[in-house]
N, C-alpha and C positions, 0 to 999 in steps of 0.2 A: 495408512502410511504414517508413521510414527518421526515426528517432526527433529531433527539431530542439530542442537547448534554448534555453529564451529567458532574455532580459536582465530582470532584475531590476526596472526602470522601468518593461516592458511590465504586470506584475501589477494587477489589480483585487483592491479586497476582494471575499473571495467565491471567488476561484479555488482549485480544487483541485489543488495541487499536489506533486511528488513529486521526489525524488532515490533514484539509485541506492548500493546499500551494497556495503561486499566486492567487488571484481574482477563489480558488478552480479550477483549473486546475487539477492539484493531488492531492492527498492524501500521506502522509507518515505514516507511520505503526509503529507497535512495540509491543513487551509483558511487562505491568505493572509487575514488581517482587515485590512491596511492597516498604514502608519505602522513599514513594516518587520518587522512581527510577524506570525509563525505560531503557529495552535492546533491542536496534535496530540497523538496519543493515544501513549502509552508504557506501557512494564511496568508493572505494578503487585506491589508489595513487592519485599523486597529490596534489592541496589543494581545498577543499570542498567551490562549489560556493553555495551550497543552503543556501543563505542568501541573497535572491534577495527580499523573503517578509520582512523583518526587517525594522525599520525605520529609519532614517540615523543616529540618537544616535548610535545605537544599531551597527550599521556597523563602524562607525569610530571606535569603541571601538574594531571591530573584524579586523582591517584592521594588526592587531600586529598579529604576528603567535604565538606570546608566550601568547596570550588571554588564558585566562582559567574560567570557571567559578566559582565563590566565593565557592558557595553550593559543588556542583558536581566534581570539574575540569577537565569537558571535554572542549575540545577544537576545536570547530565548523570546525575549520583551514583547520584540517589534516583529510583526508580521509585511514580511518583504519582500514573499513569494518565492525566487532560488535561492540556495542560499549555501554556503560551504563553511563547513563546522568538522571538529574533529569528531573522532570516532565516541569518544564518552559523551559528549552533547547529542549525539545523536540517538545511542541507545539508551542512554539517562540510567545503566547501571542494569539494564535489562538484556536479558541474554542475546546473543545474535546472530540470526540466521540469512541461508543462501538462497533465494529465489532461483527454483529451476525451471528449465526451458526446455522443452523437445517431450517430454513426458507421454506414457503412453495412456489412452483413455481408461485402462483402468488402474493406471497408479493416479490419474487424476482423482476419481471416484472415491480411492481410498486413505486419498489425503484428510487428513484430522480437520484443516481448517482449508477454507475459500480464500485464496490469496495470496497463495505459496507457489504455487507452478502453473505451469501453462504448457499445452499440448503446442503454441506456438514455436519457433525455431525463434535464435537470433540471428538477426539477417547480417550484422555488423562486427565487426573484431574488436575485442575488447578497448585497443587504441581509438578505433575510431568514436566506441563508445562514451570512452572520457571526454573526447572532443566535443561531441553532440550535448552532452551534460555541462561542459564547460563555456559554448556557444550558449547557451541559455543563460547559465549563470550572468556571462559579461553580456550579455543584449539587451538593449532598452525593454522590449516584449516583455522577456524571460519565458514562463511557460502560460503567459494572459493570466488571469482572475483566477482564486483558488475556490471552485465549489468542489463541496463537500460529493455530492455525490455523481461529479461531469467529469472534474476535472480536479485530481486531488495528486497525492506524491505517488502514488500506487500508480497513476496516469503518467505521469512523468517520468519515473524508473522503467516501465515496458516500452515506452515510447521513444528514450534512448536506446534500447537492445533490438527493437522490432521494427520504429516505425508507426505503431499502430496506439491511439488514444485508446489505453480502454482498461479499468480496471473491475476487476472479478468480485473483491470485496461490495460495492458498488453495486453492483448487477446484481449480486446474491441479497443485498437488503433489501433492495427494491423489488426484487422478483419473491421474496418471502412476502411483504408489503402485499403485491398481487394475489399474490394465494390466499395466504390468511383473508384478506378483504373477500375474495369469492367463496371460500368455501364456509365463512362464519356469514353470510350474507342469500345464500342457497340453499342453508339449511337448516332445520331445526334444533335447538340447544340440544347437547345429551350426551353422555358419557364415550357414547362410540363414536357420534361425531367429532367430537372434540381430539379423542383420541386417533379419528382419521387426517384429522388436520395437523395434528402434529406430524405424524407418518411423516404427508407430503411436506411440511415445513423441513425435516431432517432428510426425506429423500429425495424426493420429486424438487425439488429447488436443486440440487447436485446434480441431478442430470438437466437440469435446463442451463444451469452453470456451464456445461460440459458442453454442450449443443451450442452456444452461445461464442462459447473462447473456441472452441473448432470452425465455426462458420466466420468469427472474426479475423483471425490465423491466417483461414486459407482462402478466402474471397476478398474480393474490395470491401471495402469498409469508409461509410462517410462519420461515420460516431453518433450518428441518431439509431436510439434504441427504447426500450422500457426505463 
């Protein structure tokens, strides 16, 4: 499924949306609230490295912790977990796309990247989804502690539209992580082995991907997994 970004004017409050980082490595998330603003979720403490794709204008200018943005004034700087920025702070000049919902198991499959849709529904209306995004922002909590691979902005864009902790990006490294470990660990070095682990690294992690965001969907769910 060949990934389509849209125009900026197309956006509802309420949409879940994402841009690519690094030569798309990840993805970073967020809920569009309207009036050019997104609320998403970032590091917490420290000071906030993800400014590795910027171009070097753009980093000398952030090298000051008292940066702010003109529009917005968030400040890239500071890692301070929700956080609402406009729309250029948020995709940093990088193209931007719609996270879809309701999908069927095999446009999941045939999605380019892990972290784009989900065979889940949105249980919520887009109004109430600003709310739920905007409740976090102003609350002491916000969305707890940013780990990388539990509890990241990918966790917190699904978790306003569904309900449900849980992101795919995530799941897919870790469960690559598992494979590769088993099958470079069970078996002898060699050009066919090698090349069967890649196989399952490009396929058999897509359908445990797949197995995974269907079981978490439509069952209960307490967020302990691989």
């Amino acid at each position: 499924m060949k990934l389509f970004s849209i125009d900026e004017s197309s956006l509802q409050a309420g949409d879940h949306i994402y841009s690519f980082r690094n030569a798309h490595i990840y993805s970073h998330h967020g809920i569009y609230v309207g009036e050019n603003r997104v609320i998403h979720f970032t590091r917490t403490g420290g000071n906030n490295d993800d400014d590795d794709d910027d171009d070097d204008h753009i980093k000398k200018i952030k090298k000051s912790s008292n940066y702010r943005c003109e529009d917005c004034g968030y400040n890239p700087k500071k890692r301070i977990g929700v956080v609402k920025s406009c729309l250029d702070c948020f995709h940093k000049g990088h193209r931007l796309f719609r996270f879809e919902y309701g999908v069927s198991s095999k446009k999941f499959l045939l999605s380019r990247r892990t972290g784009t849709c989900s065979t889940g529904s949105c249980i919520y209306s887009l109004d109430e989804v600003v709310r739920r995004a905007t409740d976090m922002l102003n609350s002491v909590e916000g969305f707890g502690d940013y780990i990388l691979l539990e509890n990241n902005c990918e966790t917190f864009a699904v978790f306003c539209k569904t309900g449900k902790r849980v992101s795919l990006q995530a799941f897919s490294m870790k469960n690559k992580g598992v494979i590769a470990f088993k099958d470079f660990t069970s078996q002898s070095f060699s050009l066919k082995n090698t090349a069967r682990t890649m196989f399952n690294l490009a396929v058999r992690q897509k359908f445990d991907t797949l197995r995974y965001d269907i079981r978490v969907h439509q069952q209960d769910y307490d967020g302990d997994d691989r």
